[in-house]
N, C-alpha and C positions, 0 to 999 in steps of 0.2 A: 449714778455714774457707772454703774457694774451693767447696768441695763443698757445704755449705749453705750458698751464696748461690748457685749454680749450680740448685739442686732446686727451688725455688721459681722460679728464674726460667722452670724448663721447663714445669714447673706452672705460671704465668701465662699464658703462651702458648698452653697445651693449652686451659686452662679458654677463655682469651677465642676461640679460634676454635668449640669446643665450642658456648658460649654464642650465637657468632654464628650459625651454622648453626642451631640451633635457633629463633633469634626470623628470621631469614630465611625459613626453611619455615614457620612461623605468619603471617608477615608474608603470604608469597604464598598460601597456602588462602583469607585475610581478602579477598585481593583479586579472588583466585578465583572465591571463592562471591558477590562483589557482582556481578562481572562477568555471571557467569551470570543472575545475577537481572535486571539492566539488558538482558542480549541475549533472554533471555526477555519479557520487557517490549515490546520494541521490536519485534520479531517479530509481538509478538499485536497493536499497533498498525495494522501494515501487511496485517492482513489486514481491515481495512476495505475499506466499500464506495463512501468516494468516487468512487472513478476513474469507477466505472457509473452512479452519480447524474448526474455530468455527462456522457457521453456519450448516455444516455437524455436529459436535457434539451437535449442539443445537434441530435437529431433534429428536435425541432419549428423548430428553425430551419434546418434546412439543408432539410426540408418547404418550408417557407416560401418559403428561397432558389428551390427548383426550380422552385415554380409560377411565381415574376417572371422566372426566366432561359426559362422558355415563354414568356411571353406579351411577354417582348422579343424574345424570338426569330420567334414566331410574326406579328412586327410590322417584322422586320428585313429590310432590303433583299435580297433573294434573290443578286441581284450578287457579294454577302461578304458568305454567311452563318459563314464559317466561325469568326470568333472566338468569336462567341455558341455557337455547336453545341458548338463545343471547350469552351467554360464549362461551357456544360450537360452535357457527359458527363461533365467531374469532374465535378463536384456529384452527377449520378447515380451513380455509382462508390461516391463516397464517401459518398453518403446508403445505398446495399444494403448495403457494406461493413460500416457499422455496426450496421445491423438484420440483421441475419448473425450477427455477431459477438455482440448484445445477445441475440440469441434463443436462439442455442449458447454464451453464458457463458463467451465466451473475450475478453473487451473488453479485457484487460492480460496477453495472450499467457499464457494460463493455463485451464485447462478448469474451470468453475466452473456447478456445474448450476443453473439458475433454482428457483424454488420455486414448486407447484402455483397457486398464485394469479396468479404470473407468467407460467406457461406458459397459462392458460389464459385472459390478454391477449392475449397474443400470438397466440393460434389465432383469437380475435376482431376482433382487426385486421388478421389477413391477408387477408381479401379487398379492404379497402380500400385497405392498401399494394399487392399482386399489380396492381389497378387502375389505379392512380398509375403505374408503374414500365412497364406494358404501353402508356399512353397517352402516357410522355413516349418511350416508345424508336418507337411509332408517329410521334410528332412529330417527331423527329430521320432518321428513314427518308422522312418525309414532304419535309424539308428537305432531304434528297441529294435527291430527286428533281424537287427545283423548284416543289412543289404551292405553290396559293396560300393564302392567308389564311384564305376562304373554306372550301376544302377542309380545312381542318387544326382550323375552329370546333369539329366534332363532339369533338374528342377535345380540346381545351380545356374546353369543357362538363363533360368526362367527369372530366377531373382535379379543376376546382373541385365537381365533386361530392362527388371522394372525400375531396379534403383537409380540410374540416371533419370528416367523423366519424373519420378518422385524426389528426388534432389532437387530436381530443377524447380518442382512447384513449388518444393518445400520452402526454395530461396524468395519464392514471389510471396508466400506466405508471411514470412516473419519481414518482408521488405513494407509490406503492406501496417503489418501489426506495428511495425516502425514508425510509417506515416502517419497511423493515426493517433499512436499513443503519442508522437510528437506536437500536431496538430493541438490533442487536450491539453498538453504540458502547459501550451501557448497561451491557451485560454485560464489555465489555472492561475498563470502567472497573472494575468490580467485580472484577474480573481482576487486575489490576492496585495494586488498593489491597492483595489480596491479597498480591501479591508485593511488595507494599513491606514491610507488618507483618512478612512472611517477611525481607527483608533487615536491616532493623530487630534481630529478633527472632537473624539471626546475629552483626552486631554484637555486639548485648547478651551475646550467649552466647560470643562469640571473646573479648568484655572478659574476662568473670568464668574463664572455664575455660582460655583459652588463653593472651592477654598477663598477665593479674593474676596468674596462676603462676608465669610465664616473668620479672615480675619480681622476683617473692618469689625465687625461684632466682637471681637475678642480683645481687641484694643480697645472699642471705647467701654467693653465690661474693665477691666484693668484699669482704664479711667480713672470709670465709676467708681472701682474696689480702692483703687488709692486716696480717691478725694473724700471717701464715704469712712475712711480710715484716717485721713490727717484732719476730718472733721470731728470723727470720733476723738482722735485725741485731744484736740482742742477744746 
């Protein structure tokens, strides 16, 4: 009698770890294949093209900036000129830095190649940047060497020459980098909805083929375990 009530109990035991291990491994594939779907997702998010929209926009204002930190400079007591010259060379630093980085498509530490329309902005507005950049580091060599106000007109002149038609490309630039980073937004989205239908669509198919099985099986083990159990006790 201790023998059948022993055999089923071993057999309860078997079945329930059996059973657990199996809906555990369904359990993690389900979680699996969402995961992957969401890190795919997010992935294709991040390769937008914000970050370059505002850095292209943020050039017309640090343009901006340089010409007033000139022309306070070029108005500033020769005595101590050094904070203003100091100002001005960041700004110039970081105004090339950018157009450097916007031109060679590495603006988020990443090598990212412009597209023919873009590059061939850019070959359009270098003479007027190359201009800009030659007449403020003229302005700043002018200012070590104590020239006066007078002396340094020429090359004021020369910069508010160039900063309007450098503005003006700068605007077809980031209007551009606008277009197209909107253009991909479209497509990511489309991307995207894809890979939801796809996640969805695992869901659906882990319900029907993988848990709705896996409970059929686990009911009629539960059955089995009860009838194998009011047998035993009988």
């Amino acid at each position: 009698m201790q023998e059948s009530q022993s055999d089923p109990q071993k057999e309860n035991k078997s079945l329930e770890q059996t059973t657990f291990r199996r809906l555990s491994r369904l359990y993690i594939i389900a979680l699996s294949a969402i995961a992957l779907s969401i890190i795919v997702s997010q992935l294709l998010v991040q390769l937008g093209d914000s970050h370059i929209v505002n850095v292209a926009g943020r050039q017309r204002m640090l343009s901006q900036k340089l010409v007033k930190e000139v022309l306070l400079l070029s108005q500033a007591n020769y005595q101590n000129p050094n904070p203003s010259a100091q100002n001005l060379e960041q700004t110039l630093d970081l105004w090339q830095n950018a157009h450097e980085n916007l031109r060679a498509g590495t603006t988020n530490g990443k090598a990212k190649a412009n597209s023919p329309a873009i590059e061939e902005m850019f070959r359009q507005i270098s003479p007027y940047y190359d201009s800009m950049v030659n007449s403020v580091q003229a302005v700043l060599k002018g200012v070590d060497n104590s020239q006066r106000a007078e002396q340094l007109k020429p090359l004021l002149v020369q910069l508010l020459l160039n900063e309007g038609p450098f503005l003006q490309q700068m605007d077809q630039i980031v209007a551009q980098y606008d277009k197209e980073a909107t253009r991909k937004i479209h497509q990511l989205r489309r991307i995207e909805l894809l890979l939801l239908f796809i996640a969805l669509a695992i869901l659906v198919a882990e319900l029907f083929f993988l848990f709705r099985p896996a409970a059929i099986r686990m009911q009629h083990t539960i059955g089995n375990l009860v009838k194998a159990e009011t047998e035993a006790k009988t």
